[in-house]
N, C-alpha and C positions, 0 to 999 in steps of 0.2 A: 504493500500500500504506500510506503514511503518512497518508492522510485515512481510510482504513479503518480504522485501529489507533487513531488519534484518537477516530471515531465509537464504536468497542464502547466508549471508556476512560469516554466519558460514558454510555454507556444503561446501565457496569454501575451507575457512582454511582446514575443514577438510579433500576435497578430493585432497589439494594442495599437498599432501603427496602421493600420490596413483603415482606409475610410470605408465603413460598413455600407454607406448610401452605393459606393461603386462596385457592390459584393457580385453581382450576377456576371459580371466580367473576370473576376478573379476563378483560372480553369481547374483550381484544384478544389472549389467547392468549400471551404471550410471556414467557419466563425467561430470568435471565439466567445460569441454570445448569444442568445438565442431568446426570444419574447415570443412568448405563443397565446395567443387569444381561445382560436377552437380554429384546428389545422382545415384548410390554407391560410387562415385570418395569421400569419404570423410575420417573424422581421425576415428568414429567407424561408424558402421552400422545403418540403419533407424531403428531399432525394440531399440536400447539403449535408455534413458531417459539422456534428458541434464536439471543440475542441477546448472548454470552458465550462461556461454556463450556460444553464438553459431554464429558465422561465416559464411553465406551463399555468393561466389564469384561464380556463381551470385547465386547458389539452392541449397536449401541443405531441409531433412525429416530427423524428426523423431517421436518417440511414443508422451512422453512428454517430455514439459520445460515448467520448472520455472528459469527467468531469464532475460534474455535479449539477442534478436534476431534480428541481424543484417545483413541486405543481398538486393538483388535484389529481390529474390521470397523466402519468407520463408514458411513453410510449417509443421504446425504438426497437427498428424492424430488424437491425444485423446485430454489429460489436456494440457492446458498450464493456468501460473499465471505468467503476468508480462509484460515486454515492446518488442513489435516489431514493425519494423523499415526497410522499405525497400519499392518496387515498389509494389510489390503485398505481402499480407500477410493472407494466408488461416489456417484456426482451424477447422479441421473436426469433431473433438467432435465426435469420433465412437463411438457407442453404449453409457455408462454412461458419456462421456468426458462432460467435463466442462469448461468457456473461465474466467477468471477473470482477466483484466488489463486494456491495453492500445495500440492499433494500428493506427500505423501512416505510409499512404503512399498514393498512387495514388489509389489503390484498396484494399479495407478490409475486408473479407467477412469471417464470421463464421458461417458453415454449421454441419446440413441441415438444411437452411434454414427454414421448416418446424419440429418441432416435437424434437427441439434442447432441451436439457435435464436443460440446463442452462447458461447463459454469462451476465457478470454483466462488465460496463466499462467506458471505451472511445474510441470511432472511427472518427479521423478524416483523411478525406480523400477526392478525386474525389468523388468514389463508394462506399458505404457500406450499407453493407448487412450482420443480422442476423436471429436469430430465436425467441429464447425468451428472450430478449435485456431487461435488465436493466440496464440504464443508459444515455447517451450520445450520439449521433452522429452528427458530423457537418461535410459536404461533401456537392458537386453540388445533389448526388441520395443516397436519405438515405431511405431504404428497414428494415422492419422486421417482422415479422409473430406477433408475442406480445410484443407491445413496454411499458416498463412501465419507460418516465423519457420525455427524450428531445430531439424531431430532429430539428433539424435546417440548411435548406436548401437551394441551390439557385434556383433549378431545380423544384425539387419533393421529396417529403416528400411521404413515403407510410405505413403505416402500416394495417396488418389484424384485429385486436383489439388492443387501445389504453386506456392506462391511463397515461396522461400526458398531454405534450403540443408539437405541430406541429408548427414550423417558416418557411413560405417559403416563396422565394420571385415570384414563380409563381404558383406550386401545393401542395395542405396539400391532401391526401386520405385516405379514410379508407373505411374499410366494416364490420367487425364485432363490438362486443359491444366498445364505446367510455364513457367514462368518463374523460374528460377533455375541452380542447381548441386549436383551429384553428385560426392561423392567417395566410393568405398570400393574392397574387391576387385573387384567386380561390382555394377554399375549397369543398370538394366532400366528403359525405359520403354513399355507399353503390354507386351501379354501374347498377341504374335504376331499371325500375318496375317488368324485369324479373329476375332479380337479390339481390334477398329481402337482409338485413344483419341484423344485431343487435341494439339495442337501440342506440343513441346517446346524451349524457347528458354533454351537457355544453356549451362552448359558441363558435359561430362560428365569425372572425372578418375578411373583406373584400370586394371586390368590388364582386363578387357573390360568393352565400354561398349557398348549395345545400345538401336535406339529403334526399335521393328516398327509398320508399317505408317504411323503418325502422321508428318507432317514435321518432321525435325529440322533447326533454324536456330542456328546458333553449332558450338561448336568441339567436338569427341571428342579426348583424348589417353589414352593407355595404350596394351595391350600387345596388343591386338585390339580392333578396332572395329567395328560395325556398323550401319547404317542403311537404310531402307527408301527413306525420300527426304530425300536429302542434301544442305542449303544450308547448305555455307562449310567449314570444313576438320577435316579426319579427320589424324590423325598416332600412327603407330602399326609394328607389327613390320608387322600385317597389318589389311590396311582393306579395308574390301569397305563398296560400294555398290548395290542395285536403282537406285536414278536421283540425279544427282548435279547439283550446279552448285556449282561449288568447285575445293577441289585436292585432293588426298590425297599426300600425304610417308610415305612406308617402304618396308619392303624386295619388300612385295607388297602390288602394288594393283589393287583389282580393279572397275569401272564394269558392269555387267551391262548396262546399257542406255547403250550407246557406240560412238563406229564404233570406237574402242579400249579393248577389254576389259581388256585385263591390260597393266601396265606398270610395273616397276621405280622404287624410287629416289621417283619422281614421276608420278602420274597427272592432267590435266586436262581440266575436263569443264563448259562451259556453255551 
C-alpha cells in the first residue's frame, strides 16, 4: 500500500500541471481528478483512467483508478489499486482487470464473481463479494468463489474453495477443496450427498460441524458432529460417522459403517 500511495503522490505532481479544460486532447486518457455527477454528467468521460481522485455525487465510471474513490456508488469497469469509499462500490475487472486495495461501505463487490482474474485486499462492509479474494473480509455476508486469507462474519461466511480461516457468528460454508479452519455456530462443508465437493483439511470449531459426502481429514469439535468420510477425530455430545478411520470421544457415537455401530464415551474405527 505504501508504494501505491507513493506512486498517485507523484503522477498527481505530475499531472497537477496538465490544464484539465484541454483533457480530450491529451492521447493517453488520464486525470488526475475526476467529479462525477451521474455518469456521463461528469468532468471527463467513463473510457478515461483516473490516476488520483475521483468524486462520485452520488455515480460516477470509469476504465481504471489508482487512487482514491469517493462517492455514493463508485464504479470501475477494469484495474483499480487503492481506497474506495462510498454506499456501494463495484470493480468489474473486464477481461484481465485486477482489484488490489481496500473497500469500505455498505456493499462491496468485485466481479465476476466467478472466474475473476485477481483481487488481493480488504473489504469491509454489510455485503461483500468477490472472486479470487486474497485477503480480508469483514461484513454481516462475506461471499467469494476462492478465498485464500480471512472472512469474518456475523451472518454467513461462504466460500467455493478455501484456504484460510472462516469466523462467523452463525454460518462458515464451503464446497470445494478446504485447507484450513471453521469456526462459528454452524459450519457446513459441501451441500449434501447429491452434491459431492472437494476435500476438507482442517479443523472445524462449533456447536454443529458438518462435511457431506467430501473426505474430511483433521479434527471436528462442538456440540454435534458430522461427517460422510471421517479421517482422525470427531469430539462432541454426538458424533456420527458414514465411514471412519479415527476415534470419536462423547456421549454418542455412532460409525454407520463398523462391525461397531454405536458406542458410548468412545468409538474406534480403522
Amino acid at each position: 500500500m505504501k508504494k501505491i500511495l507513493n506512486r498517485l503522490f507523484v503522477l498527481v505532481l505530475v499531472f497537477a500541471v496538465i490544464d484539465v479544460s484541454g483533457a480530450e486532447e491529451t492521447p493517453t486518457k488520464m486525470t488526475p481528478l475526476q467529479l462525477s455527477v451521474w455518469n456521463p454528467v461528469q468532468l471527463v468521460p467513463d473510457d478515461w483512467d483516473v490516476w488520483g481522485l475521483r468524486l462520485n455525487l452520488p455515480y460516477g465510471m470509469n476504465r481504471d483508478l489508482y487512487g482514491l474513490d469517493v462517492g455514493v456508488f463508485n464504479l470501475v469497469r477494469r484495474d483499480f489499486a487503492g481506497i474506495q469509499v462510498g454506499v456501494a462500490n463495484l470493480t468489474s475487472t473486464e477481461s484481465a482487470g485486477a482489484f488490489t486495495g481496500i473497500q469500505v461501505g455498505v456493499a462491496n463487490i468485485v466481479t465476476p464473481i466467478t472466474g475473476l482474474s485477481g483481487a488481493s485486499g480488504l473489504q469491509i462492509g454489510l455485503v461483500n463479494g468477490g472472486g479470487k479474494m486474497s485477503g480480508f473480509q469483514v461484513g454481516g455476508f462475506n461471499m467469494a468463489d476462492e478465498m485464500r486469507g480471512l472472512q469474518l462474519g456475523g451472518n454467513l461466511n461462504f466460500a467455493e474453495s478455501l484456504a484460510g480461516i472462516q469466523i462467523g457468528f452463525l454460518i462458515n460454508s464451503s464446497r470445494e477443496t478446504v485447507t484450513g479452519v471453521q469456526v462459528g455456530f454452524w459450519n457446513m462443508h459441501g451441500f449434501g450427498k447429491n452434491l459431492p465437493g472437494g476435500d476438507y483439511c482442517g479443523l472445524q470449531v462449533g456447536l454443529f460441524n458438518s462435511v457431506y459426502s467430501s473426505p474430511m481429514r483433521g479434527v471436528q469439535l462442538g456440540l454435534s458432529n458430522y461427517a460422510a468420510d471421517m479421517h482422525g477425530l470427531q469430539f462432541a455430545l454426538v458424533n456420527i460417522a458414514d465411514k471412519m478411520t479415527g476415534v470419536q470421544i462423547g456421549l454418542v457415537n455412532i460409525i454407520k459403517e463398523s462391525p461397531v455401530v454405536f458406542f458410548p464415551v468412545i468409538n474406534v474405527h480403522f
